[in-house]
N, C-alpha and C positions, 0 to 999 in steps of 0.2 A: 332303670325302667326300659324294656325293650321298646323301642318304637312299631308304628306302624305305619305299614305300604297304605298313600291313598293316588286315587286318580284323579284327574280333575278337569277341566275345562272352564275358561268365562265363555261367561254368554255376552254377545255382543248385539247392540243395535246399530244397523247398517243399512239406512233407507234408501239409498241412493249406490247399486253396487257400483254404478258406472265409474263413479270418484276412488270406490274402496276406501271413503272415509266409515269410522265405525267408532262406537263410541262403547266403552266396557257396561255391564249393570247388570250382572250378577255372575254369579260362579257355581260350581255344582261340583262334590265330592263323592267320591264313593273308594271305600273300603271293603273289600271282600272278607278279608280276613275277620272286621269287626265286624260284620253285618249290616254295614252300615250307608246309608245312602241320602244325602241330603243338599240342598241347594238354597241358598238366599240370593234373591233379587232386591234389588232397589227401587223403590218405587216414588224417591224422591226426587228424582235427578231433571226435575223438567225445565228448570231455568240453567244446570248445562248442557239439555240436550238444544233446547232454546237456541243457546249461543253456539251450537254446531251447527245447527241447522235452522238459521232466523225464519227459513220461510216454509216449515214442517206445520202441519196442524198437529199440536199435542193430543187429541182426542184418538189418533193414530196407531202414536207410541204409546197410551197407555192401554188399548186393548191390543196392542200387540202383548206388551208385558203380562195382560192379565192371562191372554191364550198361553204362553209359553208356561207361566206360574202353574195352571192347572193340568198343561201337559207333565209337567215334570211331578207332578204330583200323582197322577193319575200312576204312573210307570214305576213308582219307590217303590211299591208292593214284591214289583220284578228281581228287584235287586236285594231284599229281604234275606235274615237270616245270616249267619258265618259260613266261608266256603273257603277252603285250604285252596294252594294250586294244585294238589296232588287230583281234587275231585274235578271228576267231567263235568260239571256243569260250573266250573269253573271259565273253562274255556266257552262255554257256551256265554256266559254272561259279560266277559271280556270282549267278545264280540257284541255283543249285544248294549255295551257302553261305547264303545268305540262306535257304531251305526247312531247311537243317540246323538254323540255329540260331533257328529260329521258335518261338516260344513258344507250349507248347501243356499239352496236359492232361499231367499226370502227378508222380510224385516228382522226377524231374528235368529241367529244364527252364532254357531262357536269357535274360538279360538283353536290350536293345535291343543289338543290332549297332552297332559305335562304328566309328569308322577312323582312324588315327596316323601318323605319318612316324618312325622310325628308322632309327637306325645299320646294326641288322640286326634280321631279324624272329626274332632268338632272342633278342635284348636286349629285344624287345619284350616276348616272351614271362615272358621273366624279371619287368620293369619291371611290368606288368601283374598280374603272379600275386604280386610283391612288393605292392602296392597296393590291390588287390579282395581276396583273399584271405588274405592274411596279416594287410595291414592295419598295414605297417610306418609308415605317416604317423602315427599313433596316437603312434608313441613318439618322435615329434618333438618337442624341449622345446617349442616355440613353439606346440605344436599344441592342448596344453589351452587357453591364454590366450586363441586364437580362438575356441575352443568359449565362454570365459564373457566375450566378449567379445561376441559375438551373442546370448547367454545376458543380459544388460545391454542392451544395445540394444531385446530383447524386452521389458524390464521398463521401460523408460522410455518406451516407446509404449504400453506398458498404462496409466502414471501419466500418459501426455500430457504429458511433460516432453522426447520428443525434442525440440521446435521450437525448445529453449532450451540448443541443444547441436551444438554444432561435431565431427563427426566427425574423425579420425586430423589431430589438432592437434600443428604442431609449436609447441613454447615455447622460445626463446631466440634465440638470432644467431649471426653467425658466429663468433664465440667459441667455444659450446658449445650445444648444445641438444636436443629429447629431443623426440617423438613419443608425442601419450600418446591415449587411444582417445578421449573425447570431452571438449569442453573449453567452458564457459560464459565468450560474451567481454560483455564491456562495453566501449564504442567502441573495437570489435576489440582491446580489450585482455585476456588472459585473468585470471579472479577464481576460479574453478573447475573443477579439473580430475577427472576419472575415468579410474582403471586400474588395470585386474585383474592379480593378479600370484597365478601356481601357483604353493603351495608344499610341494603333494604331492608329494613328488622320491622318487630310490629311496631317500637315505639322508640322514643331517643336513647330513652334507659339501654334498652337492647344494643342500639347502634353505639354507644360509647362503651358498654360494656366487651364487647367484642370487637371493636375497633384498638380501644387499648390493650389486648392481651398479646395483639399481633406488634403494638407500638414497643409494649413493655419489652417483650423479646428481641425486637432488634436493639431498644438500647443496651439490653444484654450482653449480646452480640458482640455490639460498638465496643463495650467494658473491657472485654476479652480480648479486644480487638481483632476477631475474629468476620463481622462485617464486610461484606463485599462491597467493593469500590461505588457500583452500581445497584442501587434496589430499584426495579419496576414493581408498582403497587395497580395492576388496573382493579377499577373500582365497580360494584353496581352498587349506582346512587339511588334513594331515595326519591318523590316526584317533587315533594315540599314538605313545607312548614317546619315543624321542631325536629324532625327527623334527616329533614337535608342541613339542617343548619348543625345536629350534632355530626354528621356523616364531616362536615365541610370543617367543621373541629377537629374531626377527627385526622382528617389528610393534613390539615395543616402541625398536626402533630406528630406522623409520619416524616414529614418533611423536615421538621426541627430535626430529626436523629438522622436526615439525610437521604430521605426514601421520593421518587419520584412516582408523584400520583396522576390516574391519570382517570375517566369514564373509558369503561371498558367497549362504549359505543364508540369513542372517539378513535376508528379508525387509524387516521393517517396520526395522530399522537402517538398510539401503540405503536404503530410500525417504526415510529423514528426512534421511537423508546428501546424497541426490540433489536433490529441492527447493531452486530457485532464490527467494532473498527479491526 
């Protein structure tokens, strides 16, 4: 199936430009090629616009939203219809999206104009308003791990200890082997290894589930004898109850196979932890 070219823009609420704090709630497509020109807002978002802005009167944000909604609606007409690039009023309408979603003064207002290939430009739409808006990559397991994963990499160029560290290292052969975020070699051999492992999950289940896949593999490891001298494990723990309690099983299960755990808040722990002799 050939894809299609769409345009696109979030729309942004940003009551306060002085800060350029802003907060995404909706997105707007447009396809020339299909004819096609569409936008979804969100018109649920008041308890996190709330928490952006504690001291906003919501009555504000929602006829800002409702003014923008009927703008963008009023203007679909314009963009109506299939238009090749070959035809002049191609250019004409390319400008005339690009003026739409220019960013300018006001409560509402857009992002940088992007452009994408899809399936169709309602997949688009969909994919896009799932993404910027909603902000479903958020609740990707894997998704915290690269947050404290560049979170870690920050802190090891603040101690000047990147230069002594081999990023996204695999350890083992073809047998078996593991990818762990950064890894101290000595004549390319690894001695020390670092990797963050979330085990903020929804519930215990979740956190032993995933805390053991990471255990399972280094006893692996250790089998093969493959295992570095040194495992740093920093952790994001749980706040309480059954969930810190399995999280707190779980480190002590790491540490049976030899792995040094640590709260990935715990600063000066990490940095003792990190330091190559």
């Amino acid at each position: 199936m050939r894809q299609i070219a769409c345009s696109y823009a979030a729309l942004r609420f940003l009551p306060y430009r002085e800060t350029g704090e802003f907060a995404n709630v909706g997105v707007v497509v447009w396809a020339p090629e299909a004819g096609y020109f569409g936008h979804r807002i969100n018109t649920k978002l008041g308890k996190r616009i709330r928490g952006f802005y504690p001291d906003l009167e919501l009555t504000l944000y929602r006829q800002a939203l409702k003014g923008t909604g009927e703008l963008l609606g009023a203007v679909q007409t314009q963009f109506a219809g299939p238009v090749s690039a070959s035809e002049e009023r191609h250019g004409t309408l390319v400008n005339r999206f690009h003026e739409l979603v220019r960013t300018r003064e006001g409560l509402m207002t857009f992002g940088p104009a992007g452009a994408l290939l899809a399936d169709s430009p309602e997949q688009a739409l969909d994919t896009l308003y799932q993404r910027l808006v909603l902000r479903q990559f958020t609740k990707q397991p894997e998704y915290q791990e690269v947050v404290m994963k560049k979170r870690l990499a920050d802190c090891l160029r603040t101690w000047k200890l990147m230069e002594f560290y081999q990023p996204e290292f695999q350890i083992g052969d073809e047998r078996f082997h593991v990818t762990v975020s950064f890894a101290h070699l000595v004549e390319q051999r690894p001695t020390k290894i670092l990797r963050p492992l979330d085990l903020d999950k929804k519930d215990s289940t979740s956190v032993f589930s995933h805390g053991d896949r990471l255990a399972s593999a280094l006893r692996r490891l250790k089998e093969f004898q493959m295992l570095p001298e040194q495992v740093v494990i920093p952790v994001r723990l749980p706040v309480e109850g059954d969930r810190l309690d399995a999280a707190q099983r779980v480190m002590r299960s790491l540490a049976e196979v030899g792995a040094q755990t640590m709260s990935i808040d715990d600063q000066e722990a990490l940095h003792r932890a990190a330091v190559v002799a």
